[in-house]
ZARODREN-314010 format. One record per residue (C-alpha): residue in three letters; chain; x, y, z. Coordinates in steps of 0.25 Angstrom, whole numbers, plus 5000, padded with zeros to 4 digits. Layout:
SITE|ALA|A|X|Y|Z
...
This chain:
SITE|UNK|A|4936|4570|4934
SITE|UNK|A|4948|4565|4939
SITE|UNK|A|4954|4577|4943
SITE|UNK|A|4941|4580|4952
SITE|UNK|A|4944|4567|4960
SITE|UNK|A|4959|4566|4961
SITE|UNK|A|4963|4564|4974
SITE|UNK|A|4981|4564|4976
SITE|UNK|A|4984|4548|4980
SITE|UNK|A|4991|4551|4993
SITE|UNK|A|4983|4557|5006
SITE|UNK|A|4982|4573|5004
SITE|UNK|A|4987|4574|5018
SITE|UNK|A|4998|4567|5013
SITE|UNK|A|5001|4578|5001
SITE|UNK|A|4998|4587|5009
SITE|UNK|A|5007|4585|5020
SITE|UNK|A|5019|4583|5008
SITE|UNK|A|5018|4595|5001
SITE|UNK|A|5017|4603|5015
SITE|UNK|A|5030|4599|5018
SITE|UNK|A|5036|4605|5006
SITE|UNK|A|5027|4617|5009
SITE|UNK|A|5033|4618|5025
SITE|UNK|A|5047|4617|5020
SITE|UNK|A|5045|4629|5010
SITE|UNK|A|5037|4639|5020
SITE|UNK|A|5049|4635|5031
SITE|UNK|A|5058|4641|5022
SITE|UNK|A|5054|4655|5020
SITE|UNK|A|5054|4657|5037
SITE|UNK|A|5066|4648|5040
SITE|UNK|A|5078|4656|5035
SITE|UNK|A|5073|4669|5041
SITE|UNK|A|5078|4666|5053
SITE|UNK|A|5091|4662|5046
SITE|UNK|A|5094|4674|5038
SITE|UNK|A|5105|4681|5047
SITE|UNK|A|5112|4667|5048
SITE|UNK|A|5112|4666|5032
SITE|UNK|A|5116|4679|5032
SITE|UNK|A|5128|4678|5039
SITE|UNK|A|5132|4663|5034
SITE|UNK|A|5132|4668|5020
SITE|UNK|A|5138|4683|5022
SITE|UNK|A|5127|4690|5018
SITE|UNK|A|5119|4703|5025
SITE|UNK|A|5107|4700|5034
SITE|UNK|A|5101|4710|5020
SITE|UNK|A|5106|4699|5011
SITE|UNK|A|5100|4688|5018
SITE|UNK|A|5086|4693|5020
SITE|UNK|A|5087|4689|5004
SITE|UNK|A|5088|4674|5008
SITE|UNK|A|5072|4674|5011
SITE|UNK|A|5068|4686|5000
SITE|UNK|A|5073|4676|4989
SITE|UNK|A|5066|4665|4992
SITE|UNK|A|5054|4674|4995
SITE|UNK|A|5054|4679|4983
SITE|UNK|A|5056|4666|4975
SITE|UNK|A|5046|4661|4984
SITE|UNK|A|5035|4672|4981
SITE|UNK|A|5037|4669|4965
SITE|UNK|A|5036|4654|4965
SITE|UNK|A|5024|4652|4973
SITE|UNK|A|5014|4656|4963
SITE|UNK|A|5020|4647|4952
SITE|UNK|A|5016|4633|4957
SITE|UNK|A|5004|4632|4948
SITE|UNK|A|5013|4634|4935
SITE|UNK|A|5025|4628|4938
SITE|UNK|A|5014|4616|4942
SITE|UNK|A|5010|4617|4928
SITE|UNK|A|5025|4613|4922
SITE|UNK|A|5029|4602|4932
SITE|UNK|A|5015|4597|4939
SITE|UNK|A|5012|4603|4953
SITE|UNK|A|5020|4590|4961
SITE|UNK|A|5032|4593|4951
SITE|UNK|A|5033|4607|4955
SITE|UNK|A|5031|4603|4970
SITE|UNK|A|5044|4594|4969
SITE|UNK|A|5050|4604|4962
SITE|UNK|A|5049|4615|4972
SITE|UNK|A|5053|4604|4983
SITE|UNK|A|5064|4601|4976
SITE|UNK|A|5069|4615|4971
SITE|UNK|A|5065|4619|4987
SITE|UNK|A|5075|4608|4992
SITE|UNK|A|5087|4608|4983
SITE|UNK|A|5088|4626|4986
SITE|UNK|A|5087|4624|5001
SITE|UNK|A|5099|4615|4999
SITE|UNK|A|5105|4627|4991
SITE|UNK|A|5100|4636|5000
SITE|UNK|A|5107|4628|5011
SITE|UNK|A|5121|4626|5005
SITE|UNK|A|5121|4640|4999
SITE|UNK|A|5135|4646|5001
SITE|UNK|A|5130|4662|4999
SITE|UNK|A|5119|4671|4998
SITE|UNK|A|5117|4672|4984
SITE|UNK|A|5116|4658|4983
SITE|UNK|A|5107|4658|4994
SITE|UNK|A|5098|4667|4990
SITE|UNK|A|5096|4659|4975
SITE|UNK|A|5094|4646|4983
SITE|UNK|A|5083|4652|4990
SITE|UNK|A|5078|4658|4977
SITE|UNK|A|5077|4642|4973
SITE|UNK|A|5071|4638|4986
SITE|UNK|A|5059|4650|4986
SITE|UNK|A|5057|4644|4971
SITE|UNK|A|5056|4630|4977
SITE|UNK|A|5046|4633|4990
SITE|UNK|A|5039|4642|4982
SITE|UNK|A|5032|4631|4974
SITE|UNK|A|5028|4622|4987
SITE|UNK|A|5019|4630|4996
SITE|UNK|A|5009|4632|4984
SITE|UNK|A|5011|4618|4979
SITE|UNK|A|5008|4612|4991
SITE|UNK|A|4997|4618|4994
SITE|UNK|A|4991|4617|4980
SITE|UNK|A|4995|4600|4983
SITE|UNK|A|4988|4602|4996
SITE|UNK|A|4974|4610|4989
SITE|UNK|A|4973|4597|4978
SITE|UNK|A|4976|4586|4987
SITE|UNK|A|4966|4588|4996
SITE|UNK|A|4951|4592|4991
SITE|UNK|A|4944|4605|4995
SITE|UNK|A|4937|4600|5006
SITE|UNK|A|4950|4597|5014
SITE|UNK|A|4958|4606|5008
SITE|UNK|A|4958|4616|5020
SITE|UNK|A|4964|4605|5029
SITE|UNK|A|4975|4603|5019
SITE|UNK|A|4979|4617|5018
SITE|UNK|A|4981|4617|5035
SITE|UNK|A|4993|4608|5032
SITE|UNK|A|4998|4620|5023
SITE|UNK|A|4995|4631|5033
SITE|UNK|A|5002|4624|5044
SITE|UNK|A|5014|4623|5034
SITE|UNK|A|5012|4637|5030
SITE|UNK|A|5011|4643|5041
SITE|UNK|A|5020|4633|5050
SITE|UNK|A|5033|4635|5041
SITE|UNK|A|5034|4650|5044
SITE|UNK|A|5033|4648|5059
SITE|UNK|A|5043|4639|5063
SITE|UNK|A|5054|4643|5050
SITE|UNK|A|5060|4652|5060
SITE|UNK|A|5061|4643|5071
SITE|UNK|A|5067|4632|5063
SITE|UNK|A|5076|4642|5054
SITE|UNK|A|5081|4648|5067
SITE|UNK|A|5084|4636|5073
SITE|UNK|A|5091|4629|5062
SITE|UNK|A|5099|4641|5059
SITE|UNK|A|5104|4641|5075
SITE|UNK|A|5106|4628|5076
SITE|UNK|A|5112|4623|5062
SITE|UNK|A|5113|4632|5050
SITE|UNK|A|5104|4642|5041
SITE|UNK|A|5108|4632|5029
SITE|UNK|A|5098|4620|5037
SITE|UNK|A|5087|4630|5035
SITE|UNK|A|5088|4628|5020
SITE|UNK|A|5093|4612|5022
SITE|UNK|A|5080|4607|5031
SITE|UNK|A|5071|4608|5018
SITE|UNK|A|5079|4597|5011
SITE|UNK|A|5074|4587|5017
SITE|UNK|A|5062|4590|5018
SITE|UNK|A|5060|4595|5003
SITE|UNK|A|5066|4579|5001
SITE|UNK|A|5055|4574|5010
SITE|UNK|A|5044|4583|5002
SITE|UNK|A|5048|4580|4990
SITE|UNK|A|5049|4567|4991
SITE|UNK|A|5034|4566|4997
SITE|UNK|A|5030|4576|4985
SITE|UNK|A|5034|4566|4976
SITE|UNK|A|5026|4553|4982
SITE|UNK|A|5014|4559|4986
SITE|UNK|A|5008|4572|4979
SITE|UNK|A|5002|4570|4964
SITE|UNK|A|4999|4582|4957
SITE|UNK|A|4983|4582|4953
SITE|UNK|A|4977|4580|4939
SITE|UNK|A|4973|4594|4937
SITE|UNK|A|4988|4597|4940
SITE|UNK|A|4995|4597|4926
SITE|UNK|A|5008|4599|4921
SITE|UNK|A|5015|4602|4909
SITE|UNK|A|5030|4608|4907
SITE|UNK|A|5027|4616|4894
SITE|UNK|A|5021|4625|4904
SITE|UNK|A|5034|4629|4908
SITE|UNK|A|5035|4637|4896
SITE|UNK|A|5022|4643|4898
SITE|UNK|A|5026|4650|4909
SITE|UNK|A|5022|4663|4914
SITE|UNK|A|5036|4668|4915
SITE|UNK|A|5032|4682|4914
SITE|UNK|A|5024|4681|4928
SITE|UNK|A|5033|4675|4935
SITE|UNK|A|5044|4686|4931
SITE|UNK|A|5033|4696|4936
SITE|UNK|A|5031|4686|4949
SITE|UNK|A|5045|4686|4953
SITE|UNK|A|5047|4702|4950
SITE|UNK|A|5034|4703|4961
SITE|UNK|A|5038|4694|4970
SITE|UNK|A|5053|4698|4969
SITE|UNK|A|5050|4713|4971
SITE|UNK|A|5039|4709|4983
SITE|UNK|A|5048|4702|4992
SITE|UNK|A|5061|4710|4990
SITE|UNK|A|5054|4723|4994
SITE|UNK|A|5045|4715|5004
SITE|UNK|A|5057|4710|5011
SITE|UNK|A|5066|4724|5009
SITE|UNK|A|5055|4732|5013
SITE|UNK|A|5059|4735|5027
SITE|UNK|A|5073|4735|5024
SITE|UNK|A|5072|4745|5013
SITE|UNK|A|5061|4755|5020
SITE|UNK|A|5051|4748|5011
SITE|UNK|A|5047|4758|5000
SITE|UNK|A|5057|4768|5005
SITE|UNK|A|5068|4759|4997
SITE|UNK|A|5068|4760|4980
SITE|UNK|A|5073|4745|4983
SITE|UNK|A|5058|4741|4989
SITE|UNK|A|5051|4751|4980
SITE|UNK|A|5057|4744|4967
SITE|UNK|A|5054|4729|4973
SITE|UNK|A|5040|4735|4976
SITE|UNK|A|5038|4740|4963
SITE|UNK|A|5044|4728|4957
SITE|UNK|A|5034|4718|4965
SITE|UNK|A|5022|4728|4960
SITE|UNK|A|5028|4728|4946
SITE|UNK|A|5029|4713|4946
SITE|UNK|A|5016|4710|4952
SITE|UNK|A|5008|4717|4944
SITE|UNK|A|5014|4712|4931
SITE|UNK|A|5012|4699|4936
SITE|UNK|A|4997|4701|4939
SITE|UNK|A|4994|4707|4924
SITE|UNK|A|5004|4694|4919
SITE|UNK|A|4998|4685|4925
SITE|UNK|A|4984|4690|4923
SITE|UNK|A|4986|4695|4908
SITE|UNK|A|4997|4691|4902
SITE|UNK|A|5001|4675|4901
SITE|UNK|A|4991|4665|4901
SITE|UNK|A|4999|4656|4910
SITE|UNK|A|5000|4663|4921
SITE|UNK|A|5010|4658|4933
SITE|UNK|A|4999|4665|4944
SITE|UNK|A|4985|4661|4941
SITE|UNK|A|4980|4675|4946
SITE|UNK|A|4967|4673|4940
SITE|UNK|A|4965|4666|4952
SITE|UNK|A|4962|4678|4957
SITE|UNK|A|4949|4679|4952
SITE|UNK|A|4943|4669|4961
SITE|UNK|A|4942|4677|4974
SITE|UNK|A|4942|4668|4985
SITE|UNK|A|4957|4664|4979
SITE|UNK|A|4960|4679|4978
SITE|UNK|A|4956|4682|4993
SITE|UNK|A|4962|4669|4996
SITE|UNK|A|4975|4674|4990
SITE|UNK|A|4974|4688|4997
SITE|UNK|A|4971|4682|5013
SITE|UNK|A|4983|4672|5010
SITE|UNK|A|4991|4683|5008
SITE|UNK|A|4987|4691|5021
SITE|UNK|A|4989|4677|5028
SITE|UNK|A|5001|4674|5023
SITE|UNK|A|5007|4687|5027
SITE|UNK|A|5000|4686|5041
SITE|UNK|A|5006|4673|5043
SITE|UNK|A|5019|4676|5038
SITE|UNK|A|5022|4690|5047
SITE|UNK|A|5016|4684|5059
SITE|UNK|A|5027|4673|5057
SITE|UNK|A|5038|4685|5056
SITE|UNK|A|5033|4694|5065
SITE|UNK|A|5032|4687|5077
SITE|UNK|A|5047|4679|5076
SITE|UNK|A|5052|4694|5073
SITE|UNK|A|5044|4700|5086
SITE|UNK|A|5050|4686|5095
SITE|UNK|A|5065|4689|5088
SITE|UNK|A|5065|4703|5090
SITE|UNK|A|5058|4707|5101
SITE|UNK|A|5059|4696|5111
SITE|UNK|A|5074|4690|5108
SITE|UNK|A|5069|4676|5102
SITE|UNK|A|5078|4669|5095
SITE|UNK|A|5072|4664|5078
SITE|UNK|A|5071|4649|5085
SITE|UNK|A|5062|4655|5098
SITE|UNK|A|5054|4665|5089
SITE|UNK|A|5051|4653|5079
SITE|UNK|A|5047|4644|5092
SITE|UNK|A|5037|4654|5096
SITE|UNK|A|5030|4653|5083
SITE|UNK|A|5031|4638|5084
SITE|UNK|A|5019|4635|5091
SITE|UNK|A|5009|4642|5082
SITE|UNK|A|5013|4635|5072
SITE|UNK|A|5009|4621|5082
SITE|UNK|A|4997|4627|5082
SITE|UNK|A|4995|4628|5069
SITE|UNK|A|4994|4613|5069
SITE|UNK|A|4982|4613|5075
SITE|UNK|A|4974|4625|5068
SITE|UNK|A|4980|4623|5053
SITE|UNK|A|4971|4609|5054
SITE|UNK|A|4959|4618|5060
SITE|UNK|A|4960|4627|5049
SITE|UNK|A|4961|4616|5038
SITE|UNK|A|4947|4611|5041
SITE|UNK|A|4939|4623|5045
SITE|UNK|A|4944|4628|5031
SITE|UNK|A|4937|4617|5025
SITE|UNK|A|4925|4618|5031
SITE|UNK|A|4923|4634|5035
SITE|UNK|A|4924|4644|5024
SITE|UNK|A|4937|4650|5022
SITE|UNK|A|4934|4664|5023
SITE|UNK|A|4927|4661|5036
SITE|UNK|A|4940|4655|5042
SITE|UNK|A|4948|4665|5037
SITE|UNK|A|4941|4676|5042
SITE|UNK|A|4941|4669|5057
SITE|UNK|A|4956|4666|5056
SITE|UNK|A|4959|4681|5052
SITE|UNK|A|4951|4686|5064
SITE|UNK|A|4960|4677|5072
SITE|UNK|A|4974|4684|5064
SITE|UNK|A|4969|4697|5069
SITE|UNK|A|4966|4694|5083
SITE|UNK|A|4978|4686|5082
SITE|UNK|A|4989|4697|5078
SITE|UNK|A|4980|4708|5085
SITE|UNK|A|4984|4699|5099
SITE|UNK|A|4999|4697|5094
SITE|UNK|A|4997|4713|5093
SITE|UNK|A|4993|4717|5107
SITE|UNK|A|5002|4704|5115
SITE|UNK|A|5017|4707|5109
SITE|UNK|A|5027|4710|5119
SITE|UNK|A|5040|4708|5123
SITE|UNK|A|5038|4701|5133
SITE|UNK|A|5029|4691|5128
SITE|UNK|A|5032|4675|5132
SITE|UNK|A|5037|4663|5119
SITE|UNK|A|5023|4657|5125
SITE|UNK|A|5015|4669|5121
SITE|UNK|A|5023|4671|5107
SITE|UNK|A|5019|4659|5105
SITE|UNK|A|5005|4662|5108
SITE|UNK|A|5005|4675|5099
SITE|UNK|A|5011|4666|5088
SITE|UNK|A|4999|4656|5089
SITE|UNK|A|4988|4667|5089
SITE|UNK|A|4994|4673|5074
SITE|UNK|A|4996|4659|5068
SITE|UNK|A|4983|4651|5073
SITE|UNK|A|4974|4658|5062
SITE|UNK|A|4984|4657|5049
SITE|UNK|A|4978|4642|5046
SITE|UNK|A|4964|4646|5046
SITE|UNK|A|4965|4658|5037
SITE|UNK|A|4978|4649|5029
SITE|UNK|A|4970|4637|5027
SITE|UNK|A|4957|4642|5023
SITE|UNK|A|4962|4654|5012
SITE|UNK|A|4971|4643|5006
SITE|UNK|A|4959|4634|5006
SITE|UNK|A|4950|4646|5003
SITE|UNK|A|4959|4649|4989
SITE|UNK|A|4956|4635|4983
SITE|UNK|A|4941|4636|4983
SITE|UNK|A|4934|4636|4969
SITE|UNK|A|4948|4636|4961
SITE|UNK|A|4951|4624|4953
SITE|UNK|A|4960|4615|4957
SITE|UNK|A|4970|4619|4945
SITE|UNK|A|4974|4631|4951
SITE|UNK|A|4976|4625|4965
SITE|UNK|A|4991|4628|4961
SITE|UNK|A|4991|4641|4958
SITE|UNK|A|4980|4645|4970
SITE|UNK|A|4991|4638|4981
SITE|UNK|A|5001|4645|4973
SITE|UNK|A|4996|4661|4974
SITE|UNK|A|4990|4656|4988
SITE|UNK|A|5002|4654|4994
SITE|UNK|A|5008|4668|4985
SITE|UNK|A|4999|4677|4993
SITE|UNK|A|5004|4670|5006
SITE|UNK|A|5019|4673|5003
SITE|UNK|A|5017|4687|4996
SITE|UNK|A|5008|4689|5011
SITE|UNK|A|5018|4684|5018
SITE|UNK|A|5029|4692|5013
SITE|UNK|A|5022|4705|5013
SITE|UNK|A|5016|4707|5025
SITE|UNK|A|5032|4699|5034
SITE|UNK|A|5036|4713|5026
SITE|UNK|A|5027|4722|5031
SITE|UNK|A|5024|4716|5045
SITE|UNK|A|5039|4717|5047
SITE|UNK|A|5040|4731|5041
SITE|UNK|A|5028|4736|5051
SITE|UNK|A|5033|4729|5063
SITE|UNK|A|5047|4737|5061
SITE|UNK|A|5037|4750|5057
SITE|UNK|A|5029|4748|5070
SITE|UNK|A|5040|4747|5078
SITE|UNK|A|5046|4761|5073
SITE|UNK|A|5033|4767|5074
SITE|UNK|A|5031|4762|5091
SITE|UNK|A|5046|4766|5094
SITE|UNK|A|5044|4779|5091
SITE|UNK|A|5032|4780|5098
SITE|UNK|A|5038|4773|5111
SITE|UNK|A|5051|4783|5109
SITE|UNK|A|5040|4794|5112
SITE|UNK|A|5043|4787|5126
SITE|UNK|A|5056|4789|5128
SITE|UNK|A|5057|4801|5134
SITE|UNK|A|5061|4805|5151
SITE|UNK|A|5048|4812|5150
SITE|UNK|A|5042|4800|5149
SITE|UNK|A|5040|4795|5164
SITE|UNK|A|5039|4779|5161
SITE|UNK|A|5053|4780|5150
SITE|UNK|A|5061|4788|5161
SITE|UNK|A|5059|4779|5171
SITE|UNK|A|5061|4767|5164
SITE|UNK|A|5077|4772|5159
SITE|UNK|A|5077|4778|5174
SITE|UNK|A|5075|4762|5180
SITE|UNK|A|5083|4758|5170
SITE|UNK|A|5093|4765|5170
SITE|UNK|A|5096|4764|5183
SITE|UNK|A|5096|4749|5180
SITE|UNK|A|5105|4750|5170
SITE|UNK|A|5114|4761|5178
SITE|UNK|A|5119|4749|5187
SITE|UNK|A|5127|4744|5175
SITE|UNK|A|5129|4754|5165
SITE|UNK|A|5129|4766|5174
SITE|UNK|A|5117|4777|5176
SITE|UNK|A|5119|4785|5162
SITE|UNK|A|5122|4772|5154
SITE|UNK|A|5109|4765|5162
SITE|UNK|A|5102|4776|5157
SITE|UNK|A|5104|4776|5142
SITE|UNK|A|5103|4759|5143
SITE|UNK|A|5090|4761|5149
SITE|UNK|A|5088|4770|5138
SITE|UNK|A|5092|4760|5129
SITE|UNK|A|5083|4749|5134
SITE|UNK|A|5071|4757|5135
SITE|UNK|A|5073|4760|5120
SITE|UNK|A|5075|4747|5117
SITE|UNK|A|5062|4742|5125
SITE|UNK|A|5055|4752|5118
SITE|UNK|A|5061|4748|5104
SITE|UNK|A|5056|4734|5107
SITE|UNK|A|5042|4738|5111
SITE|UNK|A|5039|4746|5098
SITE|UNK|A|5043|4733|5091
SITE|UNK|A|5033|4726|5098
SITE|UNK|A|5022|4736|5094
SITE|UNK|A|5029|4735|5083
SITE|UNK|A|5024|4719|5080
SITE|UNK|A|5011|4722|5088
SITE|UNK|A|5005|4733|5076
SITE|UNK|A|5010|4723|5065
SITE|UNK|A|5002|4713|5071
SITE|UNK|A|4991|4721|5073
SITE|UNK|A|4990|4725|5058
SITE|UNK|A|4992|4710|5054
SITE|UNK|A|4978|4709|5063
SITE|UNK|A|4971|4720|5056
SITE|UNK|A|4975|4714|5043
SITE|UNK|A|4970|4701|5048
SITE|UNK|A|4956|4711|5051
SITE|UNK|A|4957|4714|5035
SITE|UNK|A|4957|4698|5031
SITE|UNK|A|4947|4695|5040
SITE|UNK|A|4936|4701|5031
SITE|UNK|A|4943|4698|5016
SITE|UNK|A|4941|4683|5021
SITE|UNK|A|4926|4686|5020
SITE|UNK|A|4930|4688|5004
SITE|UNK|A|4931|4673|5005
SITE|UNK|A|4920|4667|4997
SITE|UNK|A|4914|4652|5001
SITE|UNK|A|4919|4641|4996
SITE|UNK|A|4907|4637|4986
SITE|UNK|A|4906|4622|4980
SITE|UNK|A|4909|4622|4965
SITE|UNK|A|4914|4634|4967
SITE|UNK|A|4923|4637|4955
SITE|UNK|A|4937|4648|4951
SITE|UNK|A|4935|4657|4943
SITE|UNK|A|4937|4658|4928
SITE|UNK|A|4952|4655|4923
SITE|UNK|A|4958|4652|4937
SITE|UNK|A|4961|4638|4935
SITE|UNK|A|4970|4644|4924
């Protein structure tokens, strides 16, 4: 009877805010260095090739530790693990900071992806038993606007930092703050009754899945990330990585399913299907969220001459606006069904990323970037809050670890996936429209041989008639290079609005929230 009434002794508002602090400073850290890869590489003599590796390895320890919070919360106690994670976060962005060479770099960041990788899904899983399920959809807009905020202004505040001091200062600013988190940790979050811990479980670990997780996960993001580099499936390199994350995941599914009775991923879970679509949608959101972050920096950077610091202050004030829709989100997802408000917000993604399609161009204000920014990001709290929401309902409250964990596993996977593949068809795209627009570039097209003829004779005033022409060659080609770049961007997001078409109608799989509802057999365990 106890456990039914248990209420944490400090405001939930209270725990909430503390354990989103340490959530922020995680997800800034997987955007911030982005921007300061060629600085890193340079400082620490390394190729641009070699550096790329700086955000693959923490990725990658990143992707394996995220699923593990419910049993590593089985040996120390879900707050100890918390701490642990703080601290193991704080003490390897030091490292990461005073890191003399690239090697030690890159196992630094190992340490740190081990460290952030446990504070996203316990925070979350703090957030979903401080609160009761009534106001649990108001709790998770707090998360949203971390989640979602982090990515948006990394790039800013990496850029700038980097410009104004030193790359290292992107790895020293979490120190302080993972002092401050911890140190709040500590005084006011408890762990629940239902939350037990005992060491011996160390040794009943399922050792054997997470060597088929890390194989996975290992082999996913190296090939993911190599992809475009190595003509994807043209290279033996991505087809061995391919085959190895194929390899790995299967094994881990039968593993996990047949073969150990303490399984590190609860994938019978599974089994309830609200959680599995749950799971699914997250996935699709994640990844919407995370290429439309990367896509439209990169389409600022490239195409229009931003600098990292401008492209990032473009992006800013959607994420203002979040402020104010993240808290609309929150209580609508406690009193509307969830698959109703997903469904509504994804009609809203499509029309979103089907405007962005039809308005780029390379003539296009800050102000109006700043417009197509906020059109993308405004429906991402609604669909967030209520499938996170939605992925609790009728599981017990024991497994709230383990739901916040794979959660937040399909996000990551989502997000990694399709910041590949949307970069990969952009540059697809591209290729595809300049040789459509080269079909152009002939003197027997009227319009193309007057435009070298006007310019040319421009040019001829300082480079002479025959050099004006060949520069006004020169500069149509290039205005022509530039335009199938931005068709480039418009066809990627118009496929993310067609895919957004698609989530629409799964979000009906969505059942009601029933009361008494109750998991299915086994997935408490």
């Amino acid at each position: 009877m106890a456990d039914e009434v248990w209420k944490p002794r400090v405001n939930p508002w209270v725990i909430a805010g503390t354990v989103a602090i340490a959530a922020f400073m995680e997800v800034l850290d997987t955007s911030i260095a982005n921007v300061a890869l060629p600085h890193i590489s340079g400082s620490l003599a390394a190729s641009q090739d070699q550096g790329t590796w700086v955000l693959t390895s923490y990725l990658v320890s990143n992707a394996i530790v995220l699923p593990l919070g419910g049993w590593m919360s089985t040996i120390f106690g879900r707050k100890n693990f918390f701490l642990l994670c703080i601290t193991l976060f704080t003490i390897s962005s030091f490292l990461c900071g005073i890191a003399p060479s690239l090697p030690l770099l890159l196992l630094f960041r190992v340490l740190q992806g081990v460290g952030g990788g446990g504070l996203q899904p316990m925070a979350q899983a703090i957030m979903a038993d401080s609160f009761d399920a009534k106001r649990r959809g108001v709790a998770f807009s707090l998360y949203a606007l971390v989640t979602v905020m982090a990515p948006s202004i990394g790039p800013t505040l990496g850029g700038w930092i980097t410009d104004n001091y030193s790359w290292r200062w992107i790895f020293y600013i979490n120190i302080p703050v993972g002092i401050m988190a911890f140190l709040l940790v500590t005084r006011v979050v408890d762990d629940p009754p239902w939350i037990k811990s005992d060491r011996k479980n160390f040794f009943k670990g399922d050792y054997v899945g997470i060597g088929f997780l890390t194989i996975a996960m290992a082999g996913l993001q190296i090939a993911l990330d190599k992809g475009e580099e190595n003509d994807w499936f043209a290279s033996n390199f991505i087809r061995g990585f391919s085959a190895m994350f194929v390899i790995g995941i299967i094994a881990l599914i039968i593993w996990e399913l047949k073969g150990t009775k303490n399984p590190i991923m609860n994938l019978r879970l599974f089994r309830f299907k609200n959680f599995a679509i749950c799971c699914f949608l997250m996935l699709l959101v994640g990844g919407i969220l995370n290429a439309g972050t990367v896509l439209q920096p990169q389409f600022l950077q490239q195409l229009l001459g931003y600098t990292a610091t401008n492209a990032g202050k473009a992006l800013t004030l959607g994420g203002v606006m979040l402020l104010v829709a993240a808290p609309i989100a929150g209580i609508l997802s406690d009193k509307f069904p969830a698959r109703n408000i997903v469904a509504l917000a994804f009609v809203a993604f499509a029309a979103a990323y089907y405007y962005v399609s039809t308005h780029l161009t390379l003539d296009i204000s800050f102000g109006y970037n700043s417009l197509l920014r906020i059109v993308q990001i405004l429906p991402i709290p609604f669909c967030f809050i209520a499938i996170t929401n939605a992925a609790y309902v009728g599981l017990p409250r024991e497994a709230s670890n383990q739901v916040s964990g794979l959660i937040n596993f399909a996000r990551n996977i989502g997000g990694s996936i399709l910041i590949s593949l949307t970069g990969a068809e952009v540059t697809n795209r591209s290729l595809y429209h300049q040789a459509q627009l080269q079909n152009y570039m002939s003197y027997a097209n009227d319009q193309f041989n007057s435009t070298v003829q006007q310019t040319g004779s421009f040019l001829g005033n300082t480079f002479g008639q025959a050099n004006g022409t060949y520069a006004a060659q020169a500069s149509v080609y290039q205005q022509l290079n530039q335009q199938a770049a931005v068709l480039g961007y418009a066809d990627v997001y118009r496929l993310l609005a067609w895919l957004t078409v698609g989530m629409f109608f799964l979000a009906f799989l969505l059942s009601k929230p029933k009361s008494g509802e109750k998991a299915p057999e086994g997935a408490a365990h």
